[in-house]
C-alpha positions in Angstrom: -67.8 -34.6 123.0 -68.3 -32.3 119.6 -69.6 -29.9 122.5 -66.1 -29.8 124.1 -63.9 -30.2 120.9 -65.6 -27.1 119.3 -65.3 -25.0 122.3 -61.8 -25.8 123.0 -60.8 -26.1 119.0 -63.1 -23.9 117.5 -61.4 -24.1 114.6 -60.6 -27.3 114.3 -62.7 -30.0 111.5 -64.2 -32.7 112.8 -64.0 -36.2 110.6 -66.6 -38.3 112.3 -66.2 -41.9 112.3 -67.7 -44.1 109.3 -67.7 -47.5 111.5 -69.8 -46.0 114.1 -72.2 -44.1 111.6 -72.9 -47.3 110.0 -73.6 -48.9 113.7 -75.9 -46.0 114.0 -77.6 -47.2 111.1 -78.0 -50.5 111.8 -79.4 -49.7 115.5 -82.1 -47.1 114.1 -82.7 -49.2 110.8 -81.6 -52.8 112.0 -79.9 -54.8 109.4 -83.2 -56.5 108.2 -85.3 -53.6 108.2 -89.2 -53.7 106.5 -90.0 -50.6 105.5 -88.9 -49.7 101.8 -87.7 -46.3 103.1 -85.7 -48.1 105.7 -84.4 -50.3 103.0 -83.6 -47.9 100.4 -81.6 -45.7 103.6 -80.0 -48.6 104.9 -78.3 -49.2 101.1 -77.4 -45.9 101.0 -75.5 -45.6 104.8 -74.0 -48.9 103.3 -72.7 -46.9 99.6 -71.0 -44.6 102.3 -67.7 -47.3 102.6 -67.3 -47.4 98.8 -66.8 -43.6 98.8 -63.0 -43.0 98.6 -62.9 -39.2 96.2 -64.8 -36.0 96.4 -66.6 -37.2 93.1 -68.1 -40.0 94.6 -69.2 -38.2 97.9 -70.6 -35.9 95.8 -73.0 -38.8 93.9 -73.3 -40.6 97.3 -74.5 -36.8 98.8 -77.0 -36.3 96.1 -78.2 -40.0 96.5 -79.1 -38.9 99.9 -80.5 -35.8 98.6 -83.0 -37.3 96.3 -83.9 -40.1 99.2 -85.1 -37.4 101.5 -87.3 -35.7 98.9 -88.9 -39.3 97.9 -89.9 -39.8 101.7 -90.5 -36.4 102.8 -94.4 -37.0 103.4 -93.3 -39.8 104.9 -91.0 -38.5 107.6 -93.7 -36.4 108.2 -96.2 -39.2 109.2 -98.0 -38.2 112.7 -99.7 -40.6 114.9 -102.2 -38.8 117.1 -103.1 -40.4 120.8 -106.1 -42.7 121.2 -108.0 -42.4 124.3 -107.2 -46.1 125.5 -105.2 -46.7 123.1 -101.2 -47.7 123.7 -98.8 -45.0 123.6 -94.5 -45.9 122.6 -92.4 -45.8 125.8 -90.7 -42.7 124.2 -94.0 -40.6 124.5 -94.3 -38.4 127.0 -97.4 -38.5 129.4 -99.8 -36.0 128.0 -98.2 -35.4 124.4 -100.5 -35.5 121.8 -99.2 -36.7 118.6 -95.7 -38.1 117.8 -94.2 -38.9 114.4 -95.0 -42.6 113.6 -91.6 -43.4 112.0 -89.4 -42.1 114.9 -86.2 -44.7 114.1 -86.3 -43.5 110.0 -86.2 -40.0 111.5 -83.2 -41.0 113.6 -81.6 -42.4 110.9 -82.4 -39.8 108.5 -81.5 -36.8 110.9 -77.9 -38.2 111.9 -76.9 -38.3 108.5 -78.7 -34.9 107.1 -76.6 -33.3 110.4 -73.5 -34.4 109.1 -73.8 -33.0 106.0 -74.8 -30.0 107.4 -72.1 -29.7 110.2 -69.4 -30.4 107.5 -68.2 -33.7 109.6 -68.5 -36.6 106.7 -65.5 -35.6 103.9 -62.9 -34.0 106.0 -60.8 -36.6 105.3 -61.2 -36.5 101.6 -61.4 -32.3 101.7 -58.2 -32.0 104.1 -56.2 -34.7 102.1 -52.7 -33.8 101.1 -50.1 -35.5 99.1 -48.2 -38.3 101.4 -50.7 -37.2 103.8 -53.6 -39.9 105.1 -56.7 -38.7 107.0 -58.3 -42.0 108.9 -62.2 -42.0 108.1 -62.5 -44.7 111.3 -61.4 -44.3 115.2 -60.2 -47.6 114.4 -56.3 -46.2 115.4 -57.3 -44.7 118.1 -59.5 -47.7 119.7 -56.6 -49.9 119.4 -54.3 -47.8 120.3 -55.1 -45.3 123.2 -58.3 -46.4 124.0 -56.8 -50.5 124.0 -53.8 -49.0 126.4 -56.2 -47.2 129.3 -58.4 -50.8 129.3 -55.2 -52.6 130.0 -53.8 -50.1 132.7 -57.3 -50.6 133.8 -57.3 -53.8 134.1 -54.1 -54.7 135.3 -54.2 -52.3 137.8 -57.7 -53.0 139.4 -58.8 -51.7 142.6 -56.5 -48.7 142.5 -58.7 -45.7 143.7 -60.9 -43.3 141.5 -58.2 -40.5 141.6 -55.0 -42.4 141.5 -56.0 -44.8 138.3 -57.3 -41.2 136.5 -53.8 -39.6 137.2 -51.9 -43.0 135.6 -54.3 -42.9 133.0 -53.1 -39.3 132.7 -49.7 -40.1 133.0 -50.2 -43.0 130.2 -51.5 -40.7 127.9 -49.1 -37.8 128.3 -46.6 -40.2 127.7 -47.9 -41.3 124.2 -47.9 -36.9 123.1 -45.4 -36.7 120.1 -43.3 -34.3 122.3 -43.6 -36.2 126.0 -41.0 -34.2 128.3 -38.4 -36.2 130.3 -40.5 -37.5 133.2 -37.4 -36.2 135.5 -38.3 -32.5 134.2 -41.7 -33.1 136.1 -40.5 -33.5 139.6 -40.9 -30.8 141.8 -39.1 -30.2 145.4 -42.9 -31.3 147.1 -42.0 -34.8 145.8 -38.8 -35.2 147.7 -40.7 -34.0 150.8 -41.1 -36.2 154.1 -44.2 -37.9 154.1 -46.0 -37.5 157.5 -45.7 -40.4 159.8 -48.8 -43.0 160.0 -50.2 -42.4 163.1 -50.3 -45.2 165.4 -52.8 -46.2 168.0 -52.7 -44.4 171.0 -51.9 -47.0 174.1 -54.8 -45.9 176.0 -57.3 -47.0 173.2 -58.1 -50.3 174.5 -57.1 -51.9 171.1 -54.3 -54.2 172.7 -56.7 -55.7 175.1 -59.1 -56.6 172.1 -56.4 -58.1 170.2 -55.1 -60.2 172.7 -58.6 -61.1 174.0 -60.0 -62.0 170.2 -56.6 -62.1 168.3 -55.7 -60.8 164.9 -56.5 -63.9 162.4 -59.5 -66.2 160.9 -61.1 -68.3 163.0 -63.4 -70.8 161.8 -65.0 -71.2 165.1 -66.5 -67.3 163.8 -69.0 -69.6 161.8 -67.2 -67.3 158.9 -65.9 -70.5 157.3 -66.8 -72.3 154.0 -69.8 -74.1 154.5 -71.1 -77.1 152.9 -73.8 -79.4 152.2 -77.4 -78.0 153.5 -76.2 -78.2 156.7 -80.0 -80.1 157.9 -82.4 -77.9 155.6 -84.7 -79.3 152.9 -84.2 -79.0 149.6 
């Protein structure tokens, strides 16, 4: 997605989402975690909601700062492979060495990209007087998002392409300038459809109907069947 959005709006600052960056943190780190680096992270992704001016993302950035430089040796940590020995599912076949503490480097990459990219204080360094910046896709997930589940939903079995042009349709209609949907129509939609074709007489499908007939039969052995019918249990 931050592929698309920067190619299409290259100019554009991202604000990424604080709930999910915590759920990030709590999938690398788990919400118990053993480790004293993991601990000592963990508090720090947690400081992250308390953070509401540029002051404080300042103190909460150099937090993080002085973390990685306590730990640096041990983000570094390398396990080499034992002949014999048994290798993490994530290892590929033939690799060597891989860094012992892969989840703390998860953890501690996700957030040190952030910073770098710029994507963690847009919405303290774009605020505006009267103006609100969200911090959480919590708006959108129960708005937008909540609306395309229900379509979904309530419209189920509807073909791959039709449901993705109502969700289409659904969306457009929720753009702060949506057009009258009349300004839409085009001459093609007032066209004739093209007649359903019908079965030719010669097909031999009136002969099987009247031979076999149209509806269930239960005497098709198609019918609900109970009890065990004679077998053992």
């Amino acid at each position: 997605m931050t592929t698309t959005i920067k190619r299409l709006w290259p100019g554009t600052r991202i604000q990424r989402c604080h709930f999910h960056i915590r759920q990030a943190a709590n999938k690398h780190l788990t919400r118990r975690p053993n480790l004293p680096a993991n601990k000592e992270l963990l508090a720090i992704y947690k400081m992250l909601t308390d953070v509401s001016t540029l002051e404080q993302a300042a103190a909460w950035t150099g937090e993080f700062a002085g973390w990685e430089a306590k730990w640096e040796a041990f983000l570094k940590h390398r396990t080499t492979a034992q002949s014999g020995a048994p290798r993490p599912s994530y290892v590929r076949p033939g690799q060597h060495w891989w860094y012992t503490h892969l989840r703390t480097r998860r953890a501690w990459k996700l957030v040190a990209g952030l910073i770098r990219d710029d994507q963690l204080f847009t919405w303290l360094e774009l605020a505006e007087e009267g103006l609100v910046i969200a911090k959480t896709t919590n708006a959108l997930e129960g708005g937008p998002n909540k609306a395309i589940k229900d379509f979904l939903r309530h419209h189920r079995g509807l073909p791959v392409e039709h449901a993705r042009r109502g969700v289409d349709w659904l969306l457009y209609r929720q753009t702060e300038a949506a057009s009258d949907p009349w300004e839409l129509v085009t001459p093609s939609a007032w066209a004739k459809k093209p007649e359903r074709r019908l079965v030719r007489p010669d097909s031999g499908r009136s002969e099987t109907t009247s031979l076999y007939g149209t509806s269930f039969s239960i005497e098709d052995g198609n019918g609900i069947q109970k009890g065990w019918g004679g077998r053992s249990r």
